[in-house]
OpenMM code with the backbone's topology and positions (N, CA, C; nanometers):
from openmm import Vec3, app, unit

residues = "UNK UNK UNK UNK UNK UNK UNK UNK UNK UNK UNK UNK UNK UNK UNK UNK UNK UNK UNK UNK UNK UNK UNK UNK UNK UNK UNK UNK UNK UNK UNK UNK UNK UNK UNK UNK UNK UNK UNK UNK UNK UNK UNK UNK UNK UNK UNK UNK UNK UNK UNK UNK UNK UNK UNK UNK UNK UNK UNK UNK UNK UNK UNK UNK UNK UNK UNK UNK UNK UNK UNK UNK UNK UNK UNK UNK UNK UNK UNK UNK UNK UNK UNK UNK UNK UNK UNK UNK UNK UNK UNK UNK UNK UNK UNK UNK UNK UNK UNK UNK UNK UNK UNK UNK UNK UNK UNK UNK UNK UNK UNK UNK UNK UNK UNK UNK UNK UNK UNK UNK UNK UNK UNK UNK UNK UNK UNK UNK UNK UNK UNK UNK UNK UNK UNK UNK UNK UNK UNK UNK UNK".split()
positions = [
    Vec3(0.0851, -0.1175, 0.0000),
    Vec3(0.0000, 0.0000, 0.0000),
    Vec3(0.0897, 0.1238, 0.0000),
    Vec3(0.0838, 0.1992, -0.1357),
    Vec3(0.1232, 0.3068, -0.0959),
    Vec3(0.1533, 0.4622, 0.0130),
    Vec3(0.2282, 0.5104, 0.0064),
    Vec3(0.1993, 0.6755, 0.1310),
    Vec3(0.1422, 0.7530, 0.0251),
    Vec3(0.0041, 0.8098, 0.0437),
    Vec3(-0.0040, 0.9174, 0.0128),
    Vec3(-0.0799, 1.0654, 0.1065),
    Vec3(-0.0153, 1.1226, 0.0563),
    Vec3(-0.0897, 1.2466, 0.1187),
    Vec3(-0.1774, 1.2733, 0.1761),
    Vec3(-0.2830, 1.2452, 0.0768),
    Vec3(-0.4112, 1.2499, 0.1245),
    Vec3(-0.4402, 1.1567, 0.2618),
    Vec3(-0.3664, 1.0327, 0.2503),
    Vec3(-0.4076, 0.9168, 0.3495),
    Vec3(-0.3251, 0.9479, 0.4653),
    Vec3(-0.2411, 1.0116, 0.4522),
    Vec3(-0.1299, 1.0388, 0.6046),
    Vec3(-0.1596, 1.1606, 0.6431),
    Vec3(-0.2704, 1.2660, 0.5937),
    Vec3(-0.3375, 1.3949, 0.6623),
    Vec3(-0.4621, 1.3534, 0.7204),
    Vec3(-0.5473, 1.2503, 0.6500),
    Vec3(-0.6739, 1.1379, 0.7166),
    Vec3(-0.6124, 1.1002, 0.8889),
    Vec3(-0.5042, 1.0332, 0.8462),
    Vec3(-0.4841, 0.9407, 0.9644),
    Vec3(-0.4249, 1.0432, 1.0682),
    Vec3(-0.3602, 1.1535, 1.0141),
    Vec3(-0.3221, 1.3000, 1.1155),
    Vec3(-0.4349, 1.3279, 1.1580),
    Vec3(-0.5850, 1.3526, 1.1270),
    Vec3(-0.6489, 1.4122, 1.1701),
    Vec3(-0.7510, 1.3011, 1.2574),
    Vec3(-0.7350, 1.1663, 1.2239),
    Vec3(-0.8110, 1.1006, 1.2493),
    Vec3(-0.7599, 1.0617, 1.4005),
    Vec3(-0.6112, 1.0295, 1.4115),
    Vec3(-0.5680, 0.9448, 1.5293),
    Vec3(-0.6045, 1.0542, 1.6422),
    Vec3(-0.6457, 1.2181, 1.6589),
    Vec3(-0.6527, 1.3008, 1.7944),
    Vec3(-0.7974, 1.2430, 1.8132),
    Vec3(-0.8590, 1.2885, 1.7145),
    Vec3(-1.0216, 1.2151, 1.7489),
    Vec3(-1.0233, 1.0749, 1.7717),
    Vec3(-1.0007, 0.9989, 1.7286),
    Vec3(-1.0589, 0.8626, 1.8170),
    Vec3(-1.0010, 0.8494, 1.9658),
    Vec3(-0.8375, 0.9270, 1.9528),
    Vec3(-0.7969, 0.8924, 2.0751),
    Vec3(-0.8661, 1.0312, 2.2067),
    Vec3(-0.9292, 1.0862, 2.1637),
    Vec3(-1.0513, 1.2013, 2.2651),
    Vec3(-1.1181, 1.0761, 2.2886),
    Vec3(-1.2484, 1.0554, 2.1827),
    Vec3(-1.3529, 0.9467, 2.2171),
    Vec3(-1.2681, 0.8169, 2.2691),
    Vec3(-1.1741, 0.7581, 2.2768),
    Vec3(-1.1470, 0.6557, 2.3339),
    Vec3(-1.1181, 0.7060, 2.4828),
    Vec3(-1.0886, 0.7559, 2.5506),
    Vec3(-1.0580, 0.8533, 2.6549),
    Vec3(-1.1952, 0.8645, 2.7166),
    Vec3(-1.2673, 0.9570, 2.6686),
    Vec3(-1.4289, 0.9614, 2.6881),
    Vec3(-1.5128, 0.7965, 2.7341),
    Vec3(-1.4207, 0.7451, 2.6536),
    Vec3(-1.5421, 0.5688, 2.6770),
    Vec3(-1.4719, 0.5132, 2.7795),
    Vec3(-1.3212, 0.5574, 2.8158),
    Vec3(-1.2669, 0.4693, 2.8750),
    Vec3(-1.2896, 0.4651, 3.0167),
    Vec3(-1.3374, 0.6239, 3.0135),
    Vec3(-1.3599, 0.7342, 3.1557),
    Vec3(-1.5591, 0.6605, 3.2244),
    Vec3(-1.6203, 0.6139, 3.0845),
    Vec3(-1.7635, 0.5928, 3.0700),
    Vec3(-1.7853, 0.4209, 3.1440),
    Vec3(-1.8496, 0.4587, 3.2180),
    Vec3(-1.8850, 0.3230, 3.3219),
    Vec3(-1.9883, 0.2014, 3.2543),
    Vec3(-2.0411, 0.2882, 3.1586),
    Vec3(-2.1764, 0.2159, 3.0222),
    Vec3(-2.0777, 0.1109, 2.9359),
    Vec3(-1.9230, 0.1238, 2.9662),
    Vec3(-1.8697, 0.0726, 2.8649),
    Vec3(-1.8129, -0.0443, 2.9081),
    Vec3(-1.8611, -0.1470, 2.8539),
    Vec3(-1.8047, -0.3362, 2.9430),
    Vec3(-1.6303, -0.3013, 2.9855),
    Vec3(-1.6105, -0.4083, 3.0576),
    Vec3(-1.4910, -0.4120, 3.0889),
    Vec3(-1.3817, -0.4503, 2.9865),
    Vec3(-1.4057, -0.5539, 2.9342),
    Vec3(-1.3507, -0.6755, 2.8909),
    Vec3(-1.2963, -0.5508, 2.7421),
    Vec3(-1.3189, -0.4527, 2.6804),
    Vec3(-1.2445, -0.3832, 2.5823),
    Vec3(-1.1710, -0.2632, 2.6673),
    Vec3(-1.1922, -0.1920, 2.7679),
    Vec3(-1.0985, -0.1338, 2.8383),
    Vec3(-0.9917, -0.2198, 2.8828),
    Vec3(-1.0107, -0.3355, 2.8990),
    Vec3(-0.8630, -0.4070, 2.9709),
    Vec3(-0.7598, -0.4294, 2.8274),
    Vec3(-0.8430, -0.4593, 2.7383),
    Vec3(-0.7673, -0.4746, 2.6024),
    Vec3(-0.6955, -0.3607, 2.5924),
    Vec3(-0.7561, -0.2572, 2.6107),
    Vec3(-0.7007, -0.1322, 2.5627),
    Vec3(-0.5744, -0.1026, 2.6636),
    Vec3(-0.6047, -0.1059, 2.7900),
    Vec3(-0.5381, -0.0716, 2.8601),
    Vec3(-0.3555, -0.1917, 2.8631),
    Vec3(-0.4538, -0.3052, 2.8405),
    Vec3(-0.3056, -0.4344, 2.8377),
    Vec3(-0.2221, -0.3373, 2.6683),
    Vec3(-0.2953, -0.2999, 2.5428),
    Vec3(-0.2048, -0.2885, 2.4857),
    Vec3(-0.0855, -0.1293, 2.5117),
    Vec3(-0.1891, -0.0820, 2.5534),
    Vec3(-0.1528, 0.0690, 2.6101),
    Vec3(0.0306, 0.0295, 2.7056),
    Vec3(-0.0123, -0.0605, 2.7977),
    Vec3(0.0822, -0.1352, 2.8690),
    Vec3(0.2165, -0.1430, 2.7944),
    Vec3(0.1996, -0.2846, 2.6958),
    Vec3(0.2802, -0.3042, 2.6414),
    Vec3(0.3633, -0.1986, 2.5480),
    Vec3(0.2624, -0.1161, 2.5312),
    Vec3(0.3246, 0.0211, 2.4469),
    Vec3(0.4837, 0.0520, 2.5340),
    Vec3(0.4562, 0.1135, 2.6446),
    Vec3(0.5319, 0.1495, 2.8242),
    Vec3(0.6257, 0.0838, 2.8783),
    Vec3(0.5871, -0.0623, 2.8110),
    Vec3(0.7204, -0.1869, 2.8865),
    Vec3(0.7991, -0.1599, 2.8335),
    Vec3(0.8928, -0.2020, 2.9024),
    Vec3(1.0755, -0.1778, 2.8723),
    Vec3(1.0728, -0.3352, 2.7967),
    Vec3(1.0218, -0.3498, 2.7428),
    Vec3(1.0390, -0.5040, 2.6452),
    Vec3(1.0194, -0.4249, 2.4711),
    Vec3(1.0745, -0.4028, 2.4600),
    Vec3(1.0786, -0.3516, 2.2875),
    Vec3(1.1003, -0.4617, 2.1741),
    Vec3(1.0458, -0.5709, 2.1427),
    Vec3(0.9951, -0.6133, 2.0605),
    Vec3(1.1335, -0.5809, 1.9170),
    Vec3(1.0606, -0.5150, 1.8548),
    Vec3(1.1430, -0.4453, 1.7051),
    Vec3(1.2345, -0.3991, 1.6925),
    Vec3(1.3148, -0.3482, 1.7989),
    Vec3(1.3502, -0.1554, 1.8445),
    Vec3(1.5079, -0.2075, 1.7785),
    Vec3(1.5473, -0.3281, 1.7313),
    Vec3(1.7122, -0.3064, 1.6441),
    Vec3(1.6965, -0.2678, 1.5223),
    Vec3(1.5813, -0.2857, 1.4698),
    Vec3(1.5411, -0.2529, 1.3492),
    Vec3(1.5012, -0.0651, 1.3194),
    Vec3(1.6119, 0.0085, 1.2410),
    Vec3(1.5917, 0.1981, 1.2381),
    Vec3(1.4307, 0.2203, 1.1493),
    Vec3(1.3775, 0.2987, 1.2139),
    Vec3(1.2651, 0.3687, 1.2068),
    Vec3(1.1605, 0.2353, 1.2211),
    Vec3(1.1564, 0.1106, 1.1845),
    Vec3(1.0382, 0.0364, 1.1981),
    Vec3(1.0532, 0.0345, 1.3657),
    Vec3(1.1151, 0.0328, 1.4310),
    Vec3(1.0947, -0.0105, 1.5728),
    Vec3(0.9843, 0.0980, 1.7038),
    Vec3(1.0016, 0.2032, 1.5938),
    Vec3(0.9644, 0.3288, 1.6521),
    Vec3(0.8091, 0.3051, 1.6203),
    Vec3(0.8164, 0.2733, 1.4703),
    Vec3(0.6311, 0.2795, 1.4111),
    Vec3(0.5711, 0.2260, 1.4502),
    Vec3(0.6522, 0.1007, 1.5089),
    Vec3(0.5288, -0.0253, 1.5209),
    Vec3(0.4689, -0.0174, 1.6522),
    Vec3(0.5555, 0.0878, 1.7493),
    Vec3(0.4806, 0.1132, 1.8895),
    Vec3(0.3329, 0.2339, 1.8203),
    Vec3(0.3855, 0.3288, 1.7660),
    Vec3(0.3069, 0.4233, 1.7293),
    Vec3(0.1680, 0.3174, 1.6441),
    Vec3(0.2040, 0.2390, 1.4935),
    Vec3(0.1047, 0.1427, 1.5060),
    Vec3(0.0189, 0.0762, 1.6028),
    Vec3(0.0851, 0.0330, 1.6742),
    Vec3(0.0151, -0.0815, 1.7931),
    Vec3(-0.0968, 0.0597, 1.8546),
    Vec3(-0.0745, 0.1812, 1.8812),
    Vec3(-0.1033, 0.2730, 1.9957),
    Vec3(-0.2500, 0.2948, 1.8927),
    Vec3(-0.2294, 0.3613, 1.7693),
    Vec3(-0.3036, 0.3654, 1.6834),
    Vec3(-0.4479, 0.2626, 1.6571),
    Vec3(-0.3411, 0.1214, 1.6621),
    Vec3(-0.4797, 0.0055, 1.6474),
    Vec3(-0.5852, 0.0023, 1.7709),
    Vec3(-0.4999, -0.0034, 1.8905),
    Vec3(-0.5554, -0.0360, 2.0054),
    Vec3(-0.6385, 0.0586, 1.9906),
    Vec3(-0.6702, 0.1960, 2.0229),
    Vec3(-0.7196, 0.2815, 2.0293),
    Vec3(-0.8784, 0.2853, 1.9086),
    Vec3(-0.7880, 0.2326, 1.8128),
    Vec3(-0.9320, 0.1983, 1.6879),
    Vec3(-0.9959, 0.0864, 1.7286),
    Vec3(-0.9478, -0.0196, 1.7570),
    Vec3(-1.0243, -0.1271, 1.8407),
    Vec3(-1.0868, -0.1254, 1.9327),
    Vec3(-1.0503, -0.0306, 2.0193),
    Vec3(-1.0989, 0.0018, 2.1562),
    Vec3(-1.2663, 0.0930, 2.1078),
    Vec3(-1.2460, 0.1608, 2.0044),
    Vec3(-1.3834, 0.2731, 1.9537),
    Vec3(-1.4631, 0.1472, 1.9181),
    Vec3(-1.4450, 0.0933, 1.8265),
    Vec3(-1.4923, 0.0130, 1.7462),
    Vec3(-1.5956, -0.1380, 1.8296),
    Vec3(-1.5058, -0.1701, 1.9503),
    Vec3(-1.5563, -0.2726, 2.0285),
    Vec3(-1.6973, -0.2113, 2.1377),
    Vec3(-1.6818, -0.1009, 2.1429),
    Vec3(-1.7731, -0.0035, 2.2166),
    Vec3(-1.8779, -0.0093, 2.1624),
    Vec3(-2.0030, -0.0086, 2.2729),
    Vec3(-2.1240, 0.0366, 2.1848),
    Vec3(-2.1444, 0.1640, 2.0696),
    Vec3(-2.1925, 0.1058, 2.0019),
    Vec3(-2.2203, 0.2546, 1.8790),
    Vec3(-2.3216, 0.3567, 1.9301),
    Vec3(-2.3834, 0.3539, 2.0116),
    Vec3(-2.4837, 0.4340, 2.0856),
    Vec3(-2.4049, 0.5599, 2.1906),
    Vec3(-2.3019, 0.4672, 2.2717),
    Vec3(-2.2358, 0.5695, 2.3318),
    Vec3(-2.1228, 0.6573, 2.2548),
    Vec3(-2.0517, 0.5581, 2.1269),
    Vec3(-1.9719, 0.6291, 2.0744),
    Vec3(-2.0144, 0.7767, 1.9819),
    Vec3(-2.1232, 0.7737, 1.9546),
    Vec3(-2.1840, 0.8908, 1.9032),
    Vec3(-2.2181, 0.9967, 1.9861),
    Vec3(-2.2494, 0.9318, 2.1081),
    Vec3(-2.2286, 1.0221, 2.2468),
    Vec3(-2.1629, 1.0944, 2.2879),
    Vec3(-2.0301, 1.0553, 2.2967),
    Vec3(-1.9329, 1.0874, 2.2844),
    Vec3(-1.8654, 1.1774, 2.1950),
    Vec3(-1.8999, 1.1158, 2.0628),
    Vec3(-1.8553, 1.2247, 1.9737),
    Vec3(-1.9353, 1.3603, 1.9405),
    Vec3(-2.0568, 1.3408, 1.9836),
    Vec3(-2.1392, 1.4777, 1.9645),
    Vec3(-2.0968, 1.5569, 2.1211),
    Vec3(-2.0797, 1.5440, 2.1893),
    Vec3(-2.0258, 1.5706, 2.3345),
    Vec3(-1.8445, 1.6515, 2.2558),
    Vec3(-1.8128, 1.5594, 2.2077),
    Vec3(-1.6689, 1.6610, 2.2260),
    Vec3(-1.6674, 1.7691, 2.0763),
    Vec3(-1.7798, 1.7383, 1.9933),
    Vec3(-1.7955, 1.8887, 1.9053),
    Vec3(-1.8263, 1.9798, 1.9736),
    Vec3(-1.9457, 1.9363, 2.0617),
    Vec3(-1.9964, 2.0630, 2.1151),
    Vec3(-1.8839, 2.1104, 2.2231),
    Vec3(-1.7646, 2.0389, 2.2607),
    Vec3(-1.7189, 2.0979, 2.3812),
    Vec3(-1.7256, 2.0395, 2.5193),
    Vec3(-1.8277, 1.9812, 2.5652),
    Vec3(-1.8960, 1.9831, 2.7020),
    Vec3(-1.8460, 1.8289, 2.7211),
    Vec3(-1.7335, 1.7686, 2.6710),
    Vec3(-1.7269, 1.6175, 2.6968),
    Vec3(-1.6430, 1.6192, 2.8161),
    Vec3(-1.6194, 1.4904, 2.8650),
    Vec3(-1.4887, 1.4471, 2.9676),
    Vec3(-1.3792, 1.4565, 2.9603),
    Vec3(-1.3102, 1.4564, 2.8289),
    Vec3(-1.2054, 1.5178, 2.7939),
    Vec3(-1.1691, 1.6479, 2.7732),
    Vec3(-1.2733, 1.7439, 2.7440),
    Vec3(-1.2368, 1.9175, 2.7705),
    Vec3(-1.2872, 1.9587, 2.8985),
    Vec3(-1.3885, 1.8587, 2.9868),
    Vec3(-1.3856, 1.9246, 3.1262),
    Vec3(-1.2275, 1.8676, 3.1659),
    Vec3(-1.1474, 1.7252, 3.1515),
    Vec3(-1.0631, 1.7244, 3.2244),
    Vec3(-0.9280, 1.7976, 3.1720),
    Vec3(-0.9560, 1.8494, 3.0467),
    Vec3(-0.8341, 1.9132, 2.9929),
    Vec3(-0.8152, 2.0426, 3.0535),
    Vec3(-0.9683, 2.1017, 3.0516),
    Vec3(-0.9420, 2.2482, 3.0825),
    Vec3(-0.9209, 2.2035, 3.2785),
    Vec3(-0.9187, 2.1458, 3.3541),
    Vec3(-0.8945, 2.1396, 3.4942),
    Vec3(-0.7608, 2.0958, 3.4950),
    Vec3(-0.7071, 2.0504, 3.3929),
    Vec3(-0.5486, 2.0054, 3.3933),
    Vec3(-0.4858, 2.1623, 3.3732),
    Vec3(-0.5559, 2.2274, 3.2652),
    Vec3(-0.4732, 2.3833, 3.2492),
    Vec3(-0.5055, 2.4712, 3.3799),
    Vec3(-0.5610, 2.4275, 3.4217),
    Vec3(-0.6235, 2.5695, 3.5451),
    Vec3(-0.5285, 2.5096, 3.6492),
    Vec3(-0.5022, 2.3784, 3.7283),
    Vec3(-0.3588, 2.3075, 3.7499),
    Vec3(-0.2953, 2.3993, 3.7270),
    Vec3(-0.2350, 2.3769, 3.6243),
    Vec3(-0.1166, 2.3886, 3.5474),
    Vec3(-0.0716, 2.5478, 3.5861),
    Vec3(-0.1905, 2.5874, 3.5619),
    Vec3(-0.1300, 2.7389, 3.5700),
    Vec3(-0.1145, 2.8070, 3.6922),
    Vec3(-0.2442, 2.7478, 3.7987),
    Vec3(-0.2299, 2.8105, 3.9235),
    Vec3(-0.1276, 2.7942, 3.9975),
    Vec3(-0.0293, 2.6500, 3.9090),
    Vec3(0.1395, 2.6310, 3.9988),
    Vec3(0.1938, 2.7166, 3.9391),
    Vec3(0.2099, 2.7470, 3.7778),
    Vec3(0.3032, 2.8393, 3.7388),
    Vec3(0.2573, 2.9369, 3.7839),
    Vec3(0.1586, 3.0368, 3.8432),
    Vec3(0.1493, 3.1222, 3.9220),
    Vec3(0.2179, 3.1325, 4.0472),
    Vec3(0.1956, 3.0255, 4.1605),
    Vec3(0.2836, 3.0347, 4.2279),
    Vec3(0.4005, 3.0260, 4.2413),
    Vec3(0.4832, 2.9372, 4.1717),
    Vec3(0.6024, 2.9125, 4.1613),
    Vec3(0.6779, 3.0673, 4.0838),
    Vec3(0.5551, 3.1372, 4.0032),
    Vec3(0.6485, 3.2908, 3.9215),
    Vec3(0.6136, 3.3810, 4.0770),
    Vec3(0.5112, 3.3551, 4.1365),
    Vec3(0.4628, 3.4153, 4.2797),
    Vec3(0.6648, 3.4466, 4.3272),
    Vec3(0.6364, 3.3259, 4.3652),
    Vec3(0.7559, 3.2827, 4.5231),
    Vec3(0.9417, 3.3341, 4.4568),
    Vec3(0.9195, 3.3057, 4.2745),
    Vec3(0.9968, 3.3084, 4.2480),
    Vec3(1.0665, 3.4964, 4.2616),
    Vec3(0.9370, 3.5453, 4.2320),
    Vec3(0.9535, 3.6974, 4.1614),
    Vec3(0.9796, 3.7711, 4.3359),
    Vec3(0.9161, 3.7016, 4.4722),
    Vec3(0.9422, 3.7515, 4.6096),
    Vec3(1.0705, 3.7590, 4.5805),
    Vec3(1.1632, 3.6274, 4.5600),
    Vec3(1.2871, 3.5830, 4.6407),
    Vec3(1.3666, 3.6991, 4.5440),
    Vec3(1.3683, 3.7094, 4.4305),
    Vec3(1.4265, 3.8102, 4.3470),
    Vec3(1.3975, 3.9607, 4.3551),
    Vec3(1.3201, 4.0479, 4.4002),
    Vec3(1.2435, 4.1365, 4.3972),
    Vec3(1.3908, 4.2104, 4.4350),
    Vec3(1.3989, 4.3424, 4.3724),
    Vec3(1.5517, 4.4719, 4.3285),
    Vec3(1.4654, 4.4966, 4.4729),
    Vec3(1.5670, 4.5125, 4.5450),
    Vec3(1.5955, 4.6356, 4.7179),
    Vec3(1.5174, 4.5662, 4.7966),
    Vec3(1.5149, 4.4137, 4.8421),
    Vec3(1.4640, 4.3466, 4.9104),
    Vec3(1.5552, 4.1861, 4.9518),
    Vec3(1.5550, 4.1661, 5.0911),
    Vec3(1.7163, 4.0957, 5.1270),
    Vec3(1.6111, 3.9347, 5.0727),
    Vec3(1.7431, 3.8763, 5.0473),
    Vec3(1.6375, 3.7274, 5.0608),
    Vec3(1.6147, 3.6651, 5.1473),
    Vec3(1.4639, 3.6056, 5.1419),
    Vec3(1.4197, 3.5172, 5.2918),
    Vec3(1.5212, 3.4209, 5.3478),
    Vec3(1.5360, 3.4249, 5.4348),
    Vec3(1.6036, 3.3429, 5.4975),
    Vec3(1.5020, 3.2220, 5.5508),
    Vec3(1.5570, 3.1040, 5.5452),
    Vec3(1.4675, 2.9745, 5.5858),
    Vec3(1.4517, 2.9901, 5.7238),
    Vec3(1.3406, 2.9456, 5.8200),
    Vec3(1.3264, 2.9768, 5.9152),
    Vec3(1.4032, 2.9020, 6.0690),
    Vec3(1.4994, 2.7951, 5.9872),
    Vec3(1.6093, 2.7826, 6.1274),
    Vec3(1.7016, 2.8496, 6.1187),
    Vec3(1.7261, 2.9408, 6.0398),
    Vec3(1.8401, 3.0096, 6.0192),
    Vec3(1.7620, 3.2100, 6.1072),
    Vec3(1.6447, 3.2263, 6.1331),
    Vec3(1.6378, 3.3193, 6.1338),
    Vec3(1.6950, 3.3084, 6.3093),
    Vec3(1.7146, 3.4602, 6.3546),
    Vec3(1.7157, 3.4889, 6.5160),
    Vec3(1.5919, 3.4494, 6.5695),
    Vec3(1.6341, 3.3852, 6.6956),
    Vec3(1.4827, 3.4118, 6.7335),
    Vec3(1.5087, 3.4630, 6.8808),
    Vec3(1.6242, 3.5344, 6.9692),
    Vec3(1.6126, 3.6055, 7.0254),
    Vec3(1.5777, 3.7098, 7.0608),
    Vec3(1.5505, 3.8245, 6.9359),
    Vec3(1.4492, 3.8865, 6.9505),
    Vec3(1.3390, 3.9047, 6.9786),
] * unit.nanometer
topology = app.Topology()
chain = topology.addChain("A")
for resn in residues:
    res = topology.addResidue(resn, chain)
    for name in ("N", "CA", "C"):
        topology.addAtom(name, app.Element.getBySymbol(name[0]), res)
């Protein structure tokens, strides 16, 4: 089978979406067990320090990215079709499990880089001594 263009901008656009809705089903309690464990055992093997291919240049790399790819299409596919449409009308509109947990990962994310530029910008601040840790301060005063 040839590479073409057209088919490697498909599969660019295709692998973020299934892997949202696979995320969404995986998070979804409606969804049997027995294809989350699949997903999750190949997800696994993706992670193990057992590399399979990996003497072989550039195939060793694909075939994890393959495997990540299938699982993930298998995983949609083994799912009810009722919830998977669920799902997918849920993350057009926005309001799915994956943009409530994305946007609570950025609000995270940022309220540390707030503090950490917080504490950082104190300890640096022009005409101000630096804190001293508090066994080091006097405390005879």
């Amino acid at each position: 089978m040839p590479f073409s263009l057209t088919r490697i901008r498909t599969l660019l656009l295709d692998v973020p979406r299934h892997a949202k809705v696979a995320y969404c089903l995986f998070r979804d309690e409606r969804v049997p067990m027995a294809p989350k464990l699949a997903l999750a055992g190949s997800l696994g093997l993706i992670v193990s320090p057992i590399d399979f291919p990996a003497w072989i240049p550039v195939i060793g790399e694909l075939d994890i990215l393959a495997l990540g790819i299938l699982a993930v299409k298998v995983f949609v596919e083994a799912c009810p079709e009722e919830l998977v449409r669920e799902h997918e009308l849920a993350l057009r509109r926005g309001d799915s499990v994956w943009n409530r947990d994305l946007s609570r990962l950025v609000a995270i994310a940022r309220a540390g880089g707030r503090r950490a530029f917080n504490r950082w910008g104190r300890r640096s601040a022009p005409g101000r001594p630096p804190a001293s840790p508090p066994e080091l301060e006097d405390r005879s005063a």
